[in-house]
C-alpha positions as CSV (number, residue, x, y, z in Angstrom):
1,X,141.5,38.5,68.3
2,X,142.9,36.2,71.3
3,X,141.1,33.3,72.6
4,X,141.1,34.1,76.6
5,X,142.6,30.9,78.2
6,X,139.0,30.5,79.8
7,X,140.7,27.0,82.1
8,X,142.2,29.7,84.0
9,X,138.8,31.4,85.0
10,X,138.1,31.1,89.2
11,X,134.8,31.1,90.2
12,X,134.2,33.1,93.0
13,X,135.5,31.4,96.2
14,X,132.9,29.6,99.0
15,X,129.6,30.9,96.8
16,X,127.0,30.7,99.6
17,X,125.3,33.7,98.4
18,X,122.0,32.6,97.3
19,X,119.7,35.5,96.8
20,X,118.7,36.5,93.0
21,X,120.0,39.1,91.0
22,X,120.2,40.5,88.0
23,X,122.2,44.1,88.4
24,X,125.0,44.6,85.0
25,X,128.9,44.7,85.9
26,X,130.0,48.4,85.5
27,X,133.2,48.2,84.1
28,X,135.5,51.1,85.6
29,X,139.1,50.1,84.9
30,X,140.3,52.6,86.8
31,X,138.5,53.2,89.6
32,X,140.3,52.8,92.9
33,X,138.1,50.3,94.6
34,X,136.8,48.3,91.6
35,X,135.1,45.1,93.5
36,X,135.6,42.0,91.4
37,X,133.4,40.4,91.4
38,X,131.1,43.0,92.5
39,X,127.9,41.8,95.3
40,X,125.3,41.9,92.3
41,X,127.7,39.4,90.4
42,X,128.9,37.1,92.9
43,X,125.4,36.6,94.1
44,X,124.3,35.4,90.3
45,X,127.5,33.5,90.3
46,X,126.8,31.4,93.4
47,X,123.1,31.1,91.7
48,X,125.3,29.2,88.5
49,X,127.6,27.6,91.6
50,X,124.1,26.1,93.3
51,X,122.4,25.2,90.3
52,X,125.4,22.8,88.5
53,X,125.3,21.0,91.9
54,X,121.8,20.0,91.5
55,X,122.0,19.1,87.8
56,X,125.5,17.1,88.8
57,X,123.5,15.2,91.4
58,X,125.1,16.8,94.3
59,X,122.3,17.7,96.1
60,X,123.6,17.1,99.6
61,X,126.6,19.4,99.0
62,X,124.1,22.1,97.2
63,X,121.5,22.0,100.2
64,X,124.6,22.1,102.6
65,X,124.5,25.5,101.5
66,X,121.2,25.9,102.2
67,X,121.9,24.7,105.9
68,X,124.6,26.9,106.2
69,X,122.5,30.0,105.6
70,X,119.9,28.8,107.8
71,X,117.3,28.1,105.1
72,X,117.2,24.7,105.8
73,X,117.4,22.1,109.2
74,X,120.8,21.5,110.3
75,X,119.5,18.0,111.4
76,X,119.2,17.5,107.5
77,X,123.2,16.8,106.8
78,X,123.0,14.2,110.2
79,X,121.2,11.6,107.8
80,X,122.1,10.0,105.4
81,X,121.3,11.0,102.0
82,X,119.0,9.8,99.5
83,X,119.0,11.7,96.1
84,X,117.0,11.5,93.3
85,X,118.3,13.7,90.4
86,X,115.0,15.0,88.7
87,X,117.5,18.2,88.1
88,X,119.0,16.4,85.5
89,X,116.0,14.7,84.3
90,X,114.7,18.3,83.6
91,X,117.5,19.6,82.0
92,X,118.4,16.4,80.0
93,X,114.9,16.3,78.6
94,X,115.1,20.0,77.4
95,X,118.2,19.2,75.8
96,X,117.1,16.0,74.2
97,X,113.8,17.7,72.9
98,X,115.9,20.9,71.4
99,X,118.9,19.3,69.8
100,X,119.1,15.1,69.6
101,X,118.1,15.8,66.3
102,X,120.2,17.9,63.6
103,X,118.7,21.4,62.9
104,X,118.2,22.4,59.3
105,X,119.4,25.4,57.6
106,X,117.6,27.3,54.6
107,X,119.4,29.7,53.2
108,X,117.9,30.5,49.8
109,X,119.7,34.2,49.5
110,X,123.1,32.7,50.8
111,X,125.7,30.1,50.3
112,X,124.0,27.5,51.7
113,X,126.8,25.2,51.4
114,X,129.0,27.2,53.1
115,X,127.0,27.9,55.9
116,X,126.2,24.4,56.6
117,X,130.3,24.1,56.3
118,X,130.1,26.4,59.3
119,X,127.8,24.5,61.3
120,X,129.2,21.0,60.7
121,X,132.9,22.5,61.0
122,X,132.3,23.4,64.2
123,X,130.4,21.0,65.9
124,X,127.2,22.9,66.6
125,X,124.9,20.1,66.9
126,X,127.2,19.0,69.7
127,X,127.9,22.4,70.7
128,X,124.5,23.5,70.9
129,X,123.3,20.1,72.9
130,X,125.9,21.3,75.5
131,X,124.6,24.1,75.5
132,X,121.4,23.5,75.6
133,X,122.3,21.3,79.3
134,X,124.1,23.9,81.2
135,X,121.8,26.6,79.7
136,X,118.5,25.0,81.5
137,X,120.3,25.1,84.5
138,X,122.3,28.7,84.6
139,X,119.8,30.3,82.5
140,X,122.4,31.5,79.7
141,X,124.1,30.6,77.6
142,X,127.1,32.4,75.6
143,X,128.8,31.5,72.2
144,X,132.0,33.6,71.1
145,X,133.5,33.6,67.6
146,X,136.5,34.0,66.4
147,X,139.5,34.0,63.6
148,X,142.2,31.4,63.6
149,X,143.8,27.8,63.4
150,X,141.7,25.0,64.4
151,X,144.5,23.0,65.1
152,X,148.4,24.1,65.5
153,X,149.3,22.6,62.0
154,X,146.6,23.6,60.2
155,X,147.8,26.2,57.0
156,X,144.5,28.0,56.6
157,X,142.7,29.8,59.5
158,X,138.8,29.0,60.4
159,X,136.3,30.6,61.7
160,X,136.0,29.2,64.8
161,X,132.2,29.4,67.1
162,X,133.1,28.3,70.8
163,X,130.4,27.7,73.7
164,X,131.8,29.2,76.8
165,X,131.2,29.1,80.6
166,X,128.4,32.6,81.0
167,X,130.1,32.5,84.7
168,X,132.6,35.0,82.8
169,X,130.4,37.2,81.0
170,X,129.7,40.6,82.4
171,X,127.5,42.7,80.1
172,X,127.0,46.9,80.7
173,X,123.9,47.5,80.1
174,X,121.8,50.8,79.5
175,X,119.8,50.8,82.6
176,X,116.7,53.0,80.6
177,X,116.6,50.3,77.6
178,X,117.1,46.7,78.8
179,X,116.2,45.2,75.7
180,X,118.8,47.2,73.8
181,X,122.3,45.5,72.9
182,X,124.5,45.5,75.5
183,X,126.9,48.7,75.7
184,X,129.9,46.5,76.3
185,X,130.2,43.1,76.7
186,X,132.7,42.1,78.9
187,X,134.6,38.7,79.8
188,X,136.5,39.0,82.7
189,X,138.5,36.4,84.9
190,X,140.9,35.8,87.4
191,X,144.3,34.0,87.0
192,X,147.1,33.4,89.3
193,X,150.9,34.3,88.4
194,X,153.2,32.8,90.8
195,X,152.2,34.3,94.1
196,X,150.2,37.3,92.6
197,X,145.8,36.9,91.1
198,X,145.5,39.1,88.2
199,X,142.0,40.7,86.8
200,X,141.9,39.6,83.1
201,X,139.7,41.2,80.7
202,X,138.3,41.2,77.3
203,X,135.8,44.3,76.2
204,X,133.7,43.4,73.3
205,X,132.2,46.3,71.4
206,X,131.2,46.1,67.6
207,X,134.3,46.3,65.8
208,X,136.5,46.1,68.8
209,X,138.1,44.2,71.7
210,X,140.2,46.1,74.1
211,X,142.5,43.8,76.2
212,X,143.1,44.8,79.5
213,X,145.1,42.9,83.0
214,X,144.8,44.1,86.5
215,X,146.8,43.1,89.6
216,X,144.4,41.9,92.7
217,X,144.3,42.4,95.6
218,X,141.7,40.0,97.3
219,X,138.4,41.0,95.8
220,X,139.7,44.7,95.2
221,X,141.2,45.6,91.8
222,X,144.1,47.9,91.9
223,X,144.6,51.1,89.9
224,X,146.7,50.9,86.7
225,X,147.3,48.3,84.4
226,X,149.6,45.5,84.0
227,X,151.8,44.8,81.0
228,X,150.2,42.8,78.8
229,X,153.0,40.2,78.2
230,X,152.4,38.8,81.6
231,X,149.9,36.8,79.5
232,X,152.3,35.2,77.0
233,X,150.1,35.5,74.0
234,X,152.2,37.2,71.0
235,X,150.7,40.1,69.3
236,X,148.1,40.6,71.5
237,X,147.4,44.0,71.4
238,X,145.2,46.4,73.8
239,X,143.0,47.3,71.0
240,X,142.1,45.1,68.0
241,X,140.1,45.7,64.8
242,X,137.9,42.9,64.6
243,X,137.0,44.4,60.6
244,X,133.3,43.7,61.1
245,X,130.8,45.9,62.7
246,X,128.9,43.0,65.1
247,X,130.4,42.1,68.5
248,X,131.8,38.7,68.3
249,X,129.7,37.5,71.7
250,X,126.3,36.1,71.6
251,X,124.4,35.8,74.4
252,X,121.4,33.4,74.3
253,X,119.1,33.4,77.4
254,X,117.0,30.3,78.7
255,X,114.1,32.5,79.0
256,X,113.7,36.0,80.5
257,X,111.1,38.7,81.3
258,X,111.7,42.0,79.7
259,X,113.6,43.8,82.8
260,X,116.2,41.4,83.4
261,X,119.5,41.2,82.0
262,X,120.1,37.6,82.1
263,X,118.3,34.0,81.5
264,X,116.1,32.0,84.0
265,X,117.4,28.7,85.3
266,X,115.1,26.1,85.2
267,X,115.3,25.5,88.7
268,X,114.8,28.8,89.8
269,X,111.0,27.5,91.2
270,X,112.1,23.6,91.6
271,X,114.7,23.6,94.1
272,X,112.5,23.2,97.3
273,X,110.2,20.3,95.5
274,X,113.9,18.8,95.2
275,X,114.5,19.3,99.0
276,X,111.2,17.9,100.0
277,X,111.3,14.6,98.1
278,X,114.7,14.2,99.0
279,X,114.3,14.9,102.5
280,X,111.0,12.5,102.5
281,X,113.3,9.5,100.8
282,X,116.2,10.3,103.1
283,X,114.0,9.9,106.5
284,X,112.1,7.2,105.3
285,X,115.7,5.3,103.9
286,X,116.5,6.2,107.7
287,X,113.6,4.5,109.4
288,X,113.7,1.4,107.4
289,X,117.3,1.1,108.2
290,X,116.8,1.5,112.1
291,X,113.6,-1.2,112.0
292,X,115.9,-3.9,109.1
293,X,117.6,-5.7,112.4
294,X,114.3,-7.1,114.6
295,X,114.8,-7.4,118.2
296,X,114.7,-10.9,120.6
297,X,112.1,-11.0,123.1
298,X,112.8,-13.1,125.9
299,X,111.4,-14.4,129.3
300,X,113.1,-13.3,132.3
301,X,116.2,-15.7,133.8
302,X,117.8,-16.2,130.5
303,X,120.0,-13.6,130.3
304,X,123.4,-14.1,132.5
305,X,122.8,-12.3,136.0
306,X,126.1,-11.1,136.2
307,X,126.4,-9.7,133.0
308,X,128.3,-11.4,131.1
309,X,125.8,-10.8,127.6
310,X,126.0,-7.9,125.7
311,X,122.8,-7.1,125.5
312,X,122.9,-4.3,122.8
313,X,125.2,-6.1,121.0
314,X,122.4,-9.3,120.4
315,X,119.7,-7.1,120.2
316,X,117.1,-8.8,123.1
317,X,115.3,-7.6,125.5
318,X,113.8,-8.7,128.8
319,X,110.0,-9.6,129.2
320,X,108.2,-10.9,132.7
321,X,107.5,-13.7,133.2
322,X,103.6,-14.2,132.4
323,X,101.5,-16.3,129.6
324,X,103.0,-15.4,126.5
325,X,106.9,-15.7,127.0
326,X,108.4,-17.8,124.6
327,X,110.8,-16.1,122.3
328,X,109.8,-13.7,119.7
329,X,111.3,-11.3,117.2
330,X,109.9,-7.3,117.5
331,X,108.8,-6.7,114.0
332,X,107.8,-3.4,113.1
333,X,105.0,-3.2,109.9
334,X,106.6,-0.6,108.0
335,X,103.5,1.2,107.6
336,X,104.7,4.0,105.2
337,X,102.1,3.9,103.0
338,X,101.2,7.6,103.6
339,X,104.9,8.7,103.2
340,X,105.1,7.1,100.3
341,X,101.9,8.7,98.6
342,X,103.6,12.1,99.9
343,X,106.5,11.6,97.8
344,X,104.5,10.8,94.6
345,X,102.2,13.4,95.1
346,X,106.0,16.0,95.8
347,X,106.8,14.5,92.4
348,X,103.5,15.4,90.2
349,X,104.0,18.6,91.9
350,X,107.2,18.7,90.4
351,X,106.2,17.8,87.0
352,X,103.6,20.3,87.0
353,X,105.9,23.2,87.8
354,X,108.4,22.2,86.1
355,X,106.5,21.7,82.5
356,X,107.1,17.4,81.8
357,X,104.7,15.3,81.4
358,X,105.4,11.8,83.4
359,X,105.3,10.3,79.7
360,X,108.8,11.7,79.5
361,X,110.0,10.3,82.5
362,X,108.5,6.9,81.5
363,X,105.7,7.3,83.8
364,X,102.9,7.4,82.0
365,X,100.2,4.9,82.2
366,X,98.5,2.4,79.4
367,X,99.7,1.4,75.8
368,X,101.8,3.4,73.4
369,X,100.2,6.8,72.6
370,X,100.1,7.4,68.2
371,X,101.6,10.6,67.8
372,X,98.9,12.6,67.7
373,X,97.9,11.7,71.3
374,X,101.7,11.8,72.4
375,X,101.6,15.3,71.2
376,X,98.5,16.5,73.4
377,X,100.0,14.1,76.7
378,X,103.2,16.4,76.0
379,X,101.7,20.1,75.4
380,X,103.0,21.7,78.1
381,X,106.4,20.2,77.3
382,X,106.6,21.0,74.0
383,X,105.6,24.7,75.1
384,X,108.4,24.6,77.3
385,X,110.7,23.6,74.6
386,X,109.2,25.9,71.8
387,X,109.7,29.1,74.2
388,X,113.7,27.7,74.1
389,X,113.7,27.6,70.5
390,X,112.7,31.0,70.2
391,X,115.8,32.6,71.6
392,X,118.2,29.5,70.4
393,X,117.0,30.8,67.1
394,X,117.7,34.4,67.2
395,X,121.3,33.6,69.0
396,X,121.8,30.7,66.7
397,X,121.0,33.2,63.4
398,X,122.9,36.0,65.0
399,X,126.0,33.5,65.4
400,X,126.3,32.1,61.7
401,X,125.3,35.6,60.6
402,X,128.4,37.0,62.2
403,X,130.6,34.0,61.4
404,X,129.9,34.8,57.4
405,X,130.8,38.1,57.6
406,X,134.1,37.1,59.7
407,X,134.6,34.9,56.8
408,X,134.0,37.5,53.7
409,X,136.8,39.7,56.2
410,X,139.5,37.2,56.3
411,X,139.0,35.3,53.2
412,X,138.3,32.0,55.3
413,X,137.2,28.9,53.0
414,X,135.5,26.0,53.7
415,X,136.7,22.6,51.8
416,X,138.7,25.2,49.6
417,X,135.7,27.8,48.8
418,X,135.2,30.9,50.1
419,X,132.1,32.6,50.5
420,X,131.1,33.9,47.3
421,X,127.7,35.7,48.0
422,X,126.9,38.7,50.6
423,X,125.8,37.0,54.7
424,X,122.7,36.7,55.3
425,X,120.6,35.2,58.3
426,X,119.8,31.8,57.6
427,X,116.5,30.2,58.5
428,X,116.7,27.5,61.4
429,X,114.7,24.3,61.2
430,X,114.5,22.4,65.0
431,X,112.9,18.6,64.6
432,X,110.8,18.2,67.8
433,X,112.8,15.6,69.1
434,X,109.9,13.3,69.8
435,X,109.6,9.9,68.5
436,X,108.3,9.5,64.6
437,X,105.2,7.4,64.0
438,X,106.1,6.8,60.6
439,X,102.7,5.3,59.5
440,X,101.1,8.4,60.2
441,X,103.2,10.8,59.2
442,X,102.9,9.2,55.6
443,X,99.5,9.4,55.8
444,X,99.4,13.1,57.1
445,X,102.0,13.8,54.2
446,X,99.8,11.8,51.5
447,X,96.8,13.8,52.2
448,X,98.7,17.2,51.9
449,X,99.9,16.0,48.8
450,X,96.7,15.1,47.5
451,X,95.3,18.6,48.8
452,X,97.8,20.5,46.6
453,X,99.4,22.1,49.6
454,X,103.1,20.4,49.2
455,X,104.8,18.6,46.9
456,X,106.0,15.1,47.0
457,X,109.8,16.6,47.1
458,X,109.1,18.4,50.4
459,X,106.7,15.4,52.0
460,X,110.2,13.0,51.3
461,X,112.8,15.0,52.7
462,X,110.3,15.4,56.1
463,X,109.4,11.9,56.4
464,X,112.7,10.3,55.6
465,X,115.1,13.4,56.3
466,X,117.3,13.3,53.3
467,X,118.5,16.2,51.3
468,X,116.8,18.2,48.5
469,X,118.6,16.1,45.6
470,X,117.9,12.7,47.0
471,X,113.9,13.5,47.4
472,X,114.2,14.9,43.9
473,X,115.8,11.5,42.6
474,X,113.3,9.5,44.5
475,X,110.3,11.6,43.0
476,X,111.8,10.9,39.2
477,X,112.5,7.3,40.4
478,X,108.3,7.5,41.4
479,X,107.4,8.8,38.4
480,X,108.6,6.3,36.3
481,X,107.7,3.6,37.7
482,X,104.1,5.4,37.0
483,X,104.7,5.4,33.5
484,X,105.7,2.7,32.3
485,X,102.5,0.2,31.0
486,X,101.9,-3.3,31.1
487,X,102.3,-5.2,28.1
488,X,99.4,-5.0,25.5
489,X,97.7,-8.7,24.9
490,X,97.8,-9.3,20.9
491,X,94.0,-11.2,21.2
492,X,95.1,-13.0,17.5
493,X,98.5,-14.3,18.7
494,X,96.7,-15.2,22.1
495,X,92.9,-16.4,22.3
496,X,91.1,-14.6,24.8
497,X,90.8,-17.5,27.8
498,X,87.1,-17.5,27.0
499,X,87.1,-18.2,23.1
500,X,88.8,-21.6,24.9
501,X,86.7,-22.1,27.4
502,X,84.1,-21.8,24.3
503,X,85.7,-23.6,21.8
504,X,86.2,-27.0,24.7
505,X,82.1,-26.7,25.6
506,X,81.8,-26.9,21.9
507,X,83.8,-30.3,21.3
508,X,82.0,-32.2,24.3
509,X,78.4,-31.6,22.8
């Protein structure tokens, strides 16, 4: 089970193909004019290509392609460019919402110690967060898993869960079942050795991987394949055993409709509200520039006759002669009141389509919101977010499903266990990533309590996020203070106050 060296992997060279697509890879190794990568691909390729620019901020490189295919005014790339990267604002809130907080994992058939192990070995909660970024934009995103050394010099082998670039996945599909699991799942790339590109490819199946290199020649791949040394890995094989009957690939859409085989970038329907409120900023940066240096009016027979001013280069210009001729500056009133309203109004637009409320973006308007009323200002963001969750949770599941039975295979322990019970698929906790009115949540928590619906336990570990073992200390801690009583008075040894109070009236009669 080889890692492919996926730093090698080329992109498909000057990606100005912008159309959508969504048409599988057919894999036919030895076909004689194999196309790689094929139209379908490189269009969907060049959609990844387009998209990262926007989320990078590189919008006027991204709509340079735009202008090159004739979408968009060539008169566009003469000025110069004002950006504002709401890309990354979209994707960035996404993330934040999905995974700034750790997930939690239930796993009351399983080992749950072990498959938290998993998680935390591997950085998932950073993994996933990455994920999460370039999955908004590209529209999917692809974990593979694998056996072997984390590090050179480690002496026991890991399971190890990786997040790689979907710009190398190439799934076959069964054209009359869509929603089926893939018939191969293939990751293919192209490398350079010395003056010759090679095809490099990995085909996933359940149970196997079959390893395969192919010589190029320019996009066409040539019959027969290469010697699989030219790759330097020892002991890779053409065909490996993983042991386990699951694919090791997991692929993990942004969101999709049923007859597609790939995610939806979250920019699909945004990029032209990008164009138009950068374009609006860009031409009114441009007129403010052209009117920031005010012209000198001035009367006739100032200037030098013969020439000798350079008119352009102190900005004047002649008047008559006549009433008003004293020297004045040309001001212009900067009256962009209406372009201005255009460009807020292009950004609600925005916001709408894209599913964030301004209260994200720090736009909204009047006092801190309790978080009840943050929750309603943030429905259609939350919705958003909650679609994601739904397939981060089957992938996610899928992934530490496969990793424990990659474990039980290879007899992989975590902090010098192994796993001792049969995998199962945990269940997958996300916190909503929005801000915690504590106050309330207590009060929401204390009334469930008091309604017999939870226990105090559970109400601790959600309102202060600790484990199951510290709520249950706290709860004993609780309970004690509960029973122990106040000191009973002894009325002999100490008068009640008013016996005193009685016996002092008595001695002033």
């Amino acid at each position: 089970m080889a890692e492919p060296n996926i730093a090698t992997a080329n992109a498909p060279q000057n990606p100005t193909v912008l159309p959508g697509a969504d048409k599988p890879f057919v894999v036919t190794p030895n076909a004689s004019k194999e196309i790689f990568p094929d139209a379908a691909s490189a269009a969907r390729l060049s959609l990844y290509n387009y998209y990262e620019l926007l989320f990078l901020g590189q919008h006027y490189d991204a709509f340079n392609l735009r202008i090159a295919s004739g979408e968009y005014s060539k008169a566009y790339s003469k000025l110069r460019y004002v950006m504002a990267n709401f890309a990354g604002l979209v994707s960035k809130v996404v993330a934040d919402m999905l995974f700034s907080e750790q997930v939690t994992i239930k796993a009351p058939d399983g080992d749950q110690e072990f498959i938290e192990g998993l998680w935390h070995d591997n950085d998932l909660d950073i993994q996933c967060y990455e994920s999460a970024l370039s999955n908004s934009y590209e529209g999917d995103g692809l974990f593979k898993l694998r056996v072997g050394k984390r590090h050179p010099n480690d002496e026991e082998h890991s399971v190890i869960i990786e997040d790689i670039t979907p710009k190398i996945y190439f799934p076959v599909i069964d054209s009359f079942n869509t929603r089926a699991e893939p018939l191969e799942q293939v990751l293919a790339w192209v490398f350079k050795k010395g003056d010759k590109r090679y095809l490099r490819k990995e085909i996933h199946q359940p149970g196997i991987i079959r390893n395969e290199v192919y010589e190029m020649e320019g996009t066409t791949v040539k019959q027969g394949q290469v010697d699989l040394g030219i790759l330097g890995i020892p002991g890779l094989l053409p065909e490996e055993d993983t042991g386990i009957d699951d694919s090791l690939l997991v692929h993990i859409p942004n969101w999709k409709v049923g007859n597609r085989s790939f995610g939806i970038s979250d920019y699909y329907d945004l990029d032209t509200l990008f164009y138009a409120i950068n374009n609006r900023m860009t031409k009114v940066d441009s007129i403010l520039d052209k009117h920031s240096d005010p012209i000198l009016l001035v009367p006739t027979g100032i200037l030098d006759e013969k020439g000798n001013v350079d008119k352009k280069k102190i900005g004047v210009i002649e008047i008559k002669e006549g009433e008003n001729n004293k020297p004045e500056y040309v001001v212009w009133d900067a009256s962009l009141e209406n372009a201005f309203k255009a460009i807020e109004k292009d950004v609600e637009l925005l916001m709408m389509v894209a599913e964030i409320s301004p209260d994200v973006f720090g736009m909204g308007k009047g006092q801190a919101d309790s978080g009840r009323a943050l929750k309603y200002k943030l429905l259609r963001t939350i919705a958003k977010v909650a679609r994601k969750k739904l397939y981060y949770y089957r992938g996610l599941q899928k992934v530490l499903y496969v990793a424990q039975k990659l474990a039980k295979q290879y007899g992989v322990k975590i902090e010098g266990k192994p796993l001792t019970g049969e995998p199962v698929k945990p269940d997958l906790r996300f916190a909503d990533g929005l801000p915690i009115d504590e106050g309330e949540q207590v009060d929401n928590e204390t009334r469930a309590i008091d309604a017999g619906i939870t226990s105090a336990k559970d109400a601790i570990m959600r309102v202060y996020n600790v484990d199951e073992e510290t709520a249950k200390n706290q709860v004993e801690e609780i309970n004690k203070e509960k029973t122990v009583a106040l000191p009973k008075m002894d009325l002999g040894k100490n008068p009640n106050l008013f016996d005193k109070k009685m016996s002092m009236d008595k001695s002033m009669k």
